[in-house]
C-alpha positions as protocol buffer text, in pm:
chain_id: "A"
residue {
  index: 1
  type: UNK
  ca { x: -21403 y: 19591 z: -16191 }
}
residue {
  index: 2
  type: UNK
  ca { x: -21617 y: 19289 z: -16315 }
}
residue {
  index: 3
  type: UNK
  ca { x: -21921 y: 19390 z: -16511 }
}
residue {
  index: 4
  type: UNK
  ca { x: -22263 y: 19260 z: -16384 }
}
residue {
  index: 5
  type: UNK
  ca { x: -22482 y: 19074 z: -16662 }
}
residue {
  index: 6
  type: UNK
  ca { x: -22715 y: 19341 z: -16761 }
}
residue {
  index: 7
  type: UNK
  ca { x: -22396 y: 19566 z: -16831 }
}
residue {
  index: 8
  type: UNK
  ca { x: -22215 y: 19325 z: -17043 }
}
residue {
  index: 9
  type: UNK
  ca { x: -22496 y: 19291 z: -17261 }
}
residue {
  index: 10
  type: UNK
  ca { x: -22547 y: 19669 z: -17236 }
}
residue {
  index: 11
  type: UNK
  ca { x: -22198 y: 19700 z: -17428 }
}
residue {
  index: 12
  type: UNK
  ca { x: -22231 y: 19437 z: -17666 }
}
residue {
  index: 13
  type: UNK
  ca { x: -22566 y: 19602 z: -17791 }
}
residue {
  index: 14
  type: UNK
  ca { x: -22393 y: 19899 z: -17811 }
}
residue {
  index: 15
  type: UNK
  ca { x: -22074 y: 19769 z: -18027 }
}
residue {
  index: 16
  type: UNK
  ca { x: -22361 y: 19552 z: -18231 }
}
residue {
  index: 17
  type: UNK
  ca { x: -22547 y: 19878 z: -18341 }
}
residue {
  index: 18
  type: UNK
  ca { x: -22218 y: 20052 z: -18406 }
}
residue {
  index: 19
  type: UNK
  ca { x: -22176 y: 19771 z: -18638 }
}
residue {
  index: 20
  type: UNK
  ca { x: -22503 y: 19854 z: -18809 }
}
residue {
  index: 21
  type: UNK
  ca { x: -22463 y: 20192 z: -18808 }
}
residue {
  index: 22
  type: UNK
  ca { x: -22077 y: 20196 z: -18999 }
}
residue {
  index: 23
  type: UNK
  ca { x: -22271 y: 19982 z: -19253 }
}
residue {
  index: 24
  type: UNK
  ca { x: -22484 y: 20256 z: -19356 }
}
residue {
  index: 25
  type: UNK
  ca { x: -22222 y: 20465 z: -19568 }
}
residue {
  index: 26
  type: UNK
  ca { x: -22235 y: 20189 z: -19788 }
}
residue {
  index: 27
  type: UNK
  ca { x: -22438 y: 20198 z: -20147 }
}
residue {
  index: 28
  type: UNK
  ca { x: -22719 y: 19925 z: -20256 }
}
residue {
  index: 29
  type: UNK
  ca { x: -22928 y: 19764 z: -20047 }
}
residue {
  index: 30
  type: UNK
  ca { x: -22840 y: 19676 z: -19640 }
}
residue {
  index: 31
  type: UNK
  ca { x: -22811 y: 19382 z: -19454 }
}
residue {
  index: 32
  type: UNK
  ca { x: -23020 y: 19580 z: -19174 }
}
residue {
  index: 33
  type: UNK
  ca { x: -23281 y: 19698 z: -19425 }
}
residue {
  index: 34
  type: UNK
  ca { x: -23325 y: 19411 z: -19643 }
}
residue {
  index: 35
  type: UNK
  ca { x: -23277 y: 19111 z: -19347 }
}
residue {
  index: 36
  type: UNK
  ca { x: -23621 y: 19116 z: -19217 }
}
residue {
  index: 37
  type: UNK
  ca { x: -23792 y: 19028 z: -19549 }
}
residue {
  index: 38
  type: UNK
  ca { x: -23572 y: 18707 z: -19611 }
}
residue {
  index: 39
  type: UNK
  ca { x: -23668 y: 18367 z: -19626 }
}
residue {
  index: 40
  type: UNK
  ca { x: -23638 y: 18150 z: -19314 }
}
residue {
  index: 41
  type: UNK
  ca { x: -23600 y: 17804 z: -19322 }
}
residue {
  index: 42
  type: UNK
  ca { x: -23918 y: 17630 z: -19149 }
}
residue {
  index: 43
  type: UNK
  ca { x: -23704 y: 17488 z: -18871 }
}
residue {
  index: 44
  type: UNK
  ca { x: -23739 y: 17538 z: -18468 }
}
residue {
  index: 45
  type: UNK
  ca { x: -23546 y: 17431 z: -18212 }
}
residue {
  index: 46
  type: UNK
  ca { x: -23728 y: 17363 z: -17870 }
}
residue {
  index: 47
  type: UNK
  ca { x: -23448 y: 17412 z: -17576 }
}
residue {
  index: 48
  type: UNK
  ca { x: -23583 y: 17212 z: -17233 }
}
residue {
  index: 49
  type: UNK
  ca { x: -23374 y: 17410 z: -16922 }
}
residue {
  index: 50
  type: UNK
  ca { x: -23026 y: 17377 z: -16941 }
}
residue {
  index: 51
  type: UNK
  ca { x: -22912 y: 17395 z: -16573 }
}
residue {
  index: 52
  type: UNK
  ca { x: -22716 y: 17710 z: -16432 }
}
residue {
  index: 53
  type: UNK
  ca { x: -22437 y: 17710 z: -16739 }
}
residue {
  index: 54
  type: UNK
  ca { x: -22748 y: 17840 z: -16963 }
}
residue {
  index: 55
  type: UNK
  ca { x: -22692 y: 17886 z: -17267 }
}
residue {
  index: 56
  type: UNK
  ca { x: -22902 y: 18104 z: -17446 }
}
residue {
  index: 57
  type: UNK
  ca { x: -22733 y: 18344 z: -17656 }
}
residue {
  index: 58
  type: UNK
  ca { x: -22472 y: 18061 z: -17749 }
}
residue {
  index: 59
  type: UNK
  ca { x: -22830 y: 17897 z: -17900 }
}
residue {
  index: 60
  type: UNK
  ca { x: -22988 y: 18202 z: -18038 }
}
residue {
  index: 61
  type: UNK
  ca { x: -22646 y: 18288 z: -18253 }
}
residue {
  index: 62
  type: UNK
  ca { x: -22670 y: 17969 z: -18338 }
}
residue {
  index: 63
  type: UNK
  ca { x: -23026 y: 18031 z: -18468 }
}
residue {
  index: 64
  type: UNK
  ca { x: -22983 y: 18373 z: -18635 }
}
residue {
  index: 65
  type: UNK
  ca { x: -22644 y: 18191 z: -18837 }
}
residue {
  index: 66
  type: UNK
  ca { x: -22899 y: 17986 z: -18988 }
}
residue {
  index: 67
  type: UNK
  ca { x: -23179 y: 18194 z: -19032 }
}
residue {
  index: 68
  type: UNK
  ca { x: -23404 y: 17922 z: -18872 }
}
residue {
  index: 69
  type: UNK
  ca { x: -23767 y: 18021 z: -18772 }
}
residue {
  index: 70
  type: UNK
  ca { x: -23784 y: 18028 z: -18431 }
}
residue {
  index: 71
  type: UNK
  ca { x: -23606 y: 17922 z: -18135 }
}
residue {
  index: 72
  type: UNK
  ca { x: -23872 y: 17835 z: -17809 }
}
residue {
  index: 73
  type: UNK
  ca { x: -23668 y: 17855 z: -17469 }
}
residue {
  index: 74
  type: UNK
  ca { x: -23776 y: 17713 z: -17149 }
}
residue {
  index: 75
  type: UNK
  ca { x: -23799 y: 17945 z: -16828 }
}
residue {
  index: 76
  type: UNK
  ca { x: -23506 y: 17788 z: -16608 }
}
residue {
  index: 77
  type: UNK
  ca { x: -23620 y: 17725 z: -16242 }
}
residue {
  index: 78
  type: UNK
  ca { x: -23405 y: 18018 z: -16106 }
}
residue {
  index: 79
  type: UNK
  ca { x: -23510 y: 18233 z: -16321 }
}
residue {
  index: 80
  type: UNK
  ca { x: -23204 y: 18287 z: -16505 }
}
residue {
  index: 81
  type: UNK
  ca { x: -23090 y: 18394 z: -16854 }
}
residue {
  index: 82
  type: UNK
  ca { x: -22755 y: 18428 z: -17043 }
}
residue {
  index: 83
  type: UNK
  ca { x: -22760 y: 18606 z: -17376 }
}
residue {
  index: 84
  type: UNK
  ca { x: -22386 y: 18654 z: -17351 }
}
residue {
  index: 85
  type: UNK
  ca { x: -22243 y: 18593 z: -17702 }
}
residue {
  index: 86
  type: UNK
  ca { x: -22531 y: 18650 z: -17891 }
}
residue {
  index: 87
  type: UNK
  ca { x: -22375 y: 18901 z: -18060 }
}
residue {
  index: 88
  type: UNK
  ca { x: -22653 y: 19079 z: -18161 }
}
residue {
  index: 89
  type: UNK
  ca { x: -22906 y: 18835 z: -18235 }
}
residue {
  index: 90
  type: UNK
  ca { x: -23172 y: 18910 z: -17966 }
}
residue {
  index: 91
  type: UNK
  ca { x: -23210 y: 19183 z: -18220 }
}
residue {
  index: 92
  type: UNK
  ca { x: -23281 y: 18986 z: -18527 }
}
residue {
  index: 93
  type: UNK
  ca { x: -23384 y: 18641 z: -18431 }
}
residue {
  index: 94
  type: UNK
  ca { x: -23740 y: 18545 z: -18342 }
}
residue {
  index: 95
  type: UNK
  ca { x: -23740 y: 18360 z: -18010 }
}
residue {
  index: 96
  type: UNK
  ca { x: -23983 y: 18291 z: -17730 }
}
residue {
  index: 97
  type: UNK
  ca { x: -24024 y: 18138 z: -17387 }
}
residue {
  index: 98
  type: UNK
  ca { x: -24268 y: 17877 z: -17309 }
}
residue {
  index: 99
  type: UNK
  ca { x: -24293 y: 17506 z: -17134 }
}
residue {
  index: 100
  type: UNK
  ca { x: -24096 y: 17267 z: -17390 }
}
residue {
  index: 101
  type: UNK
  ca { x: -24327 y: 16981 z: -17312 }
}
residue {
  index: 102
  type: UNK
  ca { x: -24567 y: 17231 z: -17419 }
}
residue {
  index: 103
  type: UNK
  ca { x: -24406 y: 17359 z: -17731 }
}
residue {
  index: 104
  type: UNK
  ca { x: -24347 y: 16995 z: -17871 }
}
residue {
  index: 105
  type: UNK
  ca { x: -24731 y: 16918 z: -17835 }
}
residue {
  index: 106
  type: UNK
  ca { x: -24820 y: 17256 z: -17985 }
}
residue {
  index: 107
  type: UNK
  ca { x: -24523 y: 17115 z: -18290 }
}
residue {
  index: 108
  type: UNK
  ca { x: -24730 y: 16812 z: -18345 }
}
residue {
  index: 109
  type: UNK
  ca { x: -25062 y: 16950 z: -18322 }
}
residue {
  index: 110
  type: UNK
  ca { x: -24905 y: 17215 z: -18645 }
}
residue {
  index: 111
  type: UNK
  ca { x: -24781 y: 16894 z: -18861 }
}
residue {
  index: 112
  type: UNK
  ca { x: -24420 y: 16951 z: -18781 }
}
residue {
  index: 113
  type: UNK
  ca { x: -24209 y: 16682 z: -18777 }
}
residue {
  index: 114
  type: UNK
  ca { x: -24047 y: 16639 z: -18455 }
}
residue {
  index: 115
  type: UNK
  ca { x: -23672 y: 16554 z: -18380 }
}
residue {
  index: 116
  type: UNK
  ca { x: -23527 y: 16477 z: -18061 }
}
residue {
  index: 117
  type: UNK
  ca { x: -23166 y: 16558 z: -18029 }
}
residue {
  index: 118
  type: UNK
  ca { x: -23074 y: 16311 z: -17742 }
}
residue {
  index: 119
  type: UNK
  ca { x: -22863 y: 15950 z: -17724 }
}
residue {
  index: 120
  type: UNK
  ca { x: -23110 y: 15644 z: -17716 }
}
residue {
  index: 121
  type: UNK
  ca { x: -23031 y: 15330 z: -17881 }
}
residue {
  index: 122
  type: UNK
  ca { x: -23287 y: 15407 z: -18147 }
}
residue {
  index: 123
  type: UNK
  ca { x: -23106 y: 15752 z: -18231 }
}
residue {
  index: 124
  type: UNK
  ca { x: -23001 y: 15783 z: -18577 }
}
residue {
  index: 125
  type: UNK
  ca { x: -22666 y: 15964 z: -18728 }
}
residue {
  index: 126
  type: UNK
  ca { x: -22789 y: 16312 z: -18809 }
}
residue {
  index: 127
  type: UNK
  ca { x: -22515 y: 16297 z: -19125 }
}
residue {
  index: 128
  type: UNK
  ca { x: -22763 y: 15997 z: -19245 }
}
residue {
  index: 129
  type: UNK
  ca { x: -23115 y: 16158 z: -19109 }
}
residue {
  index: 130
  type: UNK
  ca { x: -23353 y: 16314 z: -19362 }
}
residue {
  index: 131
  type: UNK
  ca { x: -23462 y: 16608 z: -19304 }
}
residue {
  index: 132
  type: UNK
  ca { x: -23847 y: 16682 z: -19318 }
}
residue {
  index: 133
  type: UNK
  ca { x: -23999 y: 16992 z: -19285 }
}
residue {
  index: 134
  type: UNK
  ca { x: -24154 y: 17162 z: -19105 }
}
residue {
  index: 135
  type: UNK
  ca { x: -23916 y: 17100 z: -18855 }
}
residue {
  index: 136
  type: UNK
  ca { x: -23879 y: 17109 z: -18485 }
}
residue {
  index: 137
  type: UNK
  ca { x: -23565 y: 17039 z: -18302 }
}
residue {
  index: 138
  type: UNK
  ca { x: -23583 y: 16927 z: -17948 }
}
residue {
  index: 139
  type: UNK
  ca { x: -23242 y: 17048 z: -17788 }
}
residue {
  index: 140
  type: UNK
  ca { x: -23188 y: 16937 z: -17386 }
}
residue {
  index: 141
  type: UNK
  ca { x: -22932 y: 16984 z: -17120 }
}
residue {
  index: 142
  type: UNK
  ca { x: -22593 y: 16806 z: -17142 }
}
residue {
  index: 143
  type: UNK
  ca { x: -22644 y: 16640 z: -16834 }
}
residue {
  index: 144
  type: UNK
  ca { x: -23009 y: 16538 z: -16851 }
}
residue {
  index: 145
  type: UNK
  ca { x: -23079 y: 16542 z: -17198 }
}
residue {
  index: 146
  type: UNK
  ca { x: -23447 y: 16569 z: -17337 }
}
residue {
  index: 147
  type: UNK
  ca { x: -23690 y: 16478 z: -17129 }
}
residue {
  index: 148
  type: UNK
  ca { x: -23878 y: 16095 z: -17177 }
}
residue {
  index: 149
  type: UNK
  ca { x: -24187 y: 16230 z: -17205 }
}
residue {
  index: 150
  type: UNK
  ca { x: -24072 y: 16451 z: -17511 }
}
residue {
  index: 151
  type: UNK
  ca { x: -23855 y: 16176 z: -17654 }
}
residue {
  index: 152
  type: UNK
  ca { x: -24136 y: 15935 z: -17684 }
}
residue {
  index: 153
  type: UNK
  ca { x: -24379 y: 16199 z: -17861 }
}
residue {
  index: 154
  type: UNK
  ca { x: -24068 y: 16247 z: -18105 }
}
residue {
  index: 155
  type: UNK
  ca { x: -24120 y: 16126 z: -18481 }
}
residue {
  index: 156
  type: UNK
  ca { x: -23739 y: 16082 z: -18438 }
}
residue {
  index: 157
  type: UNK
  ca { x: -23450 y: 16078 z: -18246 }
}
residue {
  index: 158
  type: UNK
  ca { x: -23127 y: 16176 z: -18382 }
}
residue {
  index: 159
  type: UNK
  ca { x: -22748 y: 16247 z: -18252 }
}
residue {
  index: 160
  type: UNK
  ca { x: -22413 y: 16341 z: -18342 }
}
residue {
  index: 161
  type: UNK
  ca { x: -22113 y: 16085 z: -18377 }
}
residue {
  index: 162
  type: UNK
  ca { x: -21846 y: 16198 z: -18171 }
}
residue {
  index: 163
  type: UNK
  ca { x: -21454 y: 16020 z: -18181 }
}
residue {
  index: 164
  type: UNK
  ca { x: -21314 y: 16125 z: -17892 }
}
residue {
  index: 165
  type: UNK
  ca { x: -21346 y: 15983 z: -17515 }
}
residue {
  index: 166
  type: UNK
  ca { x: -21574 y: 16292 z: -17418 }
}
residue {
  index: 167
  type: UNK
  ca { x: -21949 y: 16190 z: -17432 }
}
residue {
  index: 168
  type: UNK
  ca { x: -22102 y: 16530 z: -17489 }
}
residue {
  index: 169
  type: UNK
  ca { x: -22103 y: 16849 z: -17682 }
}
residue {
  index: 170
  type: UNK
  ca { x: -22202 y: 17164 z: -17526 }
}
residue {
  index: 171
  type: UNK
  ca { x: -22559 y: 17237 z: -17667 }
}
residue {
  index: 172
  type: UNK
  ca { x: -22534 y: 17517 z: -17816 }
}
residue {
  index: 173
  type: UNK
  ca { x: -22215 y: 17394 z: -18022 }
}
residue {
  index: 174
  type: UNK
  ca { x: -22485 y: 17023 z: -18081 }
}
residue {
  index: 175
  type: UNK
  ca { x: -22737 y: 17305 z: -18185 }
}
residue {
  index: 176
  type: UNK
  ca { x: -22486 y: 17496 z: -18427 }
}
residue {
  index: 177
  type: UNK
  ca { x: -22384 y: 17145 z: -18585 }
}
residue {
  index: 178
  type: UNK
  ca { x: -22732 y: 17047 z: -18620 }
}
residue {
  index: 179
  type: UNK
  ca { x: -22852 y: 17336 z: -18798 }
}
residue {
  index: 180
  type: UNK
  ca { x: -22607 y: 17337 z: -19009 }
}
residue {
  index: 181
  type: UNK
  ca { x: -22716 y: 17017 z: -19158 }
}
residue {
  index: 182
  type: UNK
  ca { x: -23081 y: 17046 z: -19123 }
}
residue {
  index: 183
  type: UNK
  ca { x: -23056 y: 17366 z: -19326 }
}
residue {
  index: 184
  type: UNK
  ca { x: -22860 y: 17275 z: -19558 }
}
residue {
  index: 185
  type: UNK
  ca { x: -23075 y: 17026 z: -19663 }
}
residue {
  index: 186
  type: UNK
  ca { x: -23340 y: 17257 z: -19690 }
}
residue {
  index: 187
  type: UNK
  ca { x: -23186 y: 17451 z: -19919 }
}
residue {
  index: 188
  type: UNK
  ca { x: -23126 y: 17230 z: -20152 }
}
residue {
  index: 189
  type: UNK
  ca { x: -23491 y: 17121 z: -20182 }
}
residue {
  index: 190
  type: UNK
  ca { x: -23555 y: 17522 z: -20181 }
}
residue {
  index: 191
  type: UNK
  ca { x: -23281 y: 17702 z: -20370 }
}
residue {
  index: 192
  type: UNK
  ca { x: -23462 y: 18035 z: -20312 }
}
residue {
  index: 193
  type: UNK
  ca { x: -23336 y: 17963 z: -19947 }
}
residue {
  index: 194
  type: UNK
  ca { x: -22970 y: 18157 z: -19958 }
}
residue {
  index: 195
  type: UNK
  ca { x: -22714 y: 18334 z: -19735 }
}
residue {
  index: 196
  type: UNK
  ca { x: -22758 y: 18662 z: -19621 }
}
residue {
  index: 197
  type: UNK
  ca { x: -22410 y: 18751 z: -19693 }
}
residue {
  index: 198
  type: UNK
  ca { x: -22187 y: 18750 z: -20048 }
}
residue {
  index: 199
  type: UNK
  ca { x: -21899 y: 18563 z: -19913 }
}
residue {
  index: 200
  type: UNK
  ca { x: -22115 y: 18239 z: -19805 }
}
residue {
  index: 201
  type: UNK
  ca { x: -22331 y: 18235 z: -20134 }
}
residue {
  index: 202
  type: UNK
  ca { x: -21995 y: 18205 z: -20298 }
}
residue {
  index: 203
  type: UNK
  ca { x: -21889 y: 17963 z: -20099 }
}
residue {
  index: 204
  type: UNK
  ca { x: -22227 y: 17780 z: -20240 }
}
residue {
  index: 205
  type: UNK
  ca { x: -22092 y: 17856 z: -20551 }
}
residue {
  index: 206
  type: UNK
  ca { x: -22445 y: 18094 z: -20577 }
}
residue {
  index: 207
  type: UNK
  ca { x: -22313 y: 18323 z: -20897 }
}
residue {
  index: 208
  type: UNK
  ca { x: -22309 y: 18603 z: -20966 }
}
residue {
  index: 209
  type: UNK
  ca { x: -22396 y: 18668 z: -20570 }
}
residue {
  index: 210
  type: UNK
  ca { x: -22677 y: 18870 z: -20497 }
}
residue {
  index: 211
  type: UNK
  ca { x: -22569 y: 19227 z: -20458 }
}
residue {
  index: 212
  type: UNK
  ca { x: -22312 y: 19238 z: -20167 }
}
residue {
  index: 213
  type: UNK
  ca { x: -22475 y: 19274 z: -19788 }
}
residue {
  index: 214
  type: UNK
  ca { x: -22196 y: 19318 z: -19583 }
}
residue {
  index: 215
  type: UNK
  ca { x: -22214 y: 19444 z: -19294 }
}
């Protein structure tokens, strides 16, 4: 029997807290405990609708991997919403819904630099971009990209070199790539800003890791 939407996510909540919940028996401090106090890197990313293959909980895991600020969706016309593969992040990442055009004026209006992630012939490499933050990434659909309007408010425009014959990523895999780099970069301006878990701050070569959080 195919599941409907609301009872896929049902499960995956359910399996998610499970997860939680096993990591309990373990001594020192816990991811679940000690996760809301950690430091988020001052990035956003504005999404503008993304058609009826939404996205969402492709983005917000995206988000939460990074630890990023905030992620500001757009209400699609229909109405509708995906958090499929979020894996638990609607639980932990901060996120809200509001007009993008909107959003991006309220991102200026803060001081935050502005960054659309769109092709224009002005668009610069994002492995050559640097980073400035506050930050607030302008994500749009694959088909329309971000909108003019937003585009020309932008401080700058940047995209991602691609070597194959296809022209676009999907944009939550363009918003995973993206973070990666812009936080990245702000880590190394603030080393306080580290990974969550053991295994990654090693990879960072972080030593001796802060006391292990897995899950």
């Amino acid at each position: 029997m195919r599941l409907t939407q609301s009872e896929r996510m049902r499960r995956m909540d359910a399996e998610n807290e499970a997860v939680w919940e096993a990591a309990e028996v373990n001594t020192g401090p816990r991811l679940r405990h000690i996760y809301p106090t950690l430091l988020r890197a001052p990035i956003e990313v504005i999404v503008c609708p993304l058609g009826k293959a939404v996205n969402h909980g492709g983005i917000l895991r995206a988000a939460d991997s990074f630890r990023i600020e905030r992620v500001t969706f757009q209400k699609e016309e229909d109405g509708a919403t995906d958090f499929a593969g979020s894996r638990g992040a609607k639980k932990w990442q901060p996120y809200r819904w509001l007009n993008a055009l909107d959003a991006a004026k309220e991102a200026k209006e803060n001081g935050r630099t502005l960054v659309s992630l769109t092709w224009t012939t002005d668009a610069v490499s994002i492995y050559d971009f640097e980073w400035q933050f506050p930050l607030s990434i302008v994500a749009g659909s694959e088909w329309q990209g971000v909108p003019d309007e937003i585009v020309d408010m932008s401080d700058h425009v940047i995209a991602i070199p691609m070597f194959g014959a296809t022209g676009s990523l999907n944009v939550a895999v363009a918003t995973s790539i993206v973070l990666s780099q812009a936080t990245m970069a702000f880590h190394r301006i603030n080393p306080a800003f580290i990974p969550a878990r053991a295994e990654s701050q090693q990879l960072l070569g972080i030593e001796p890791p802060v006391e292990e959080t897995t899950l």
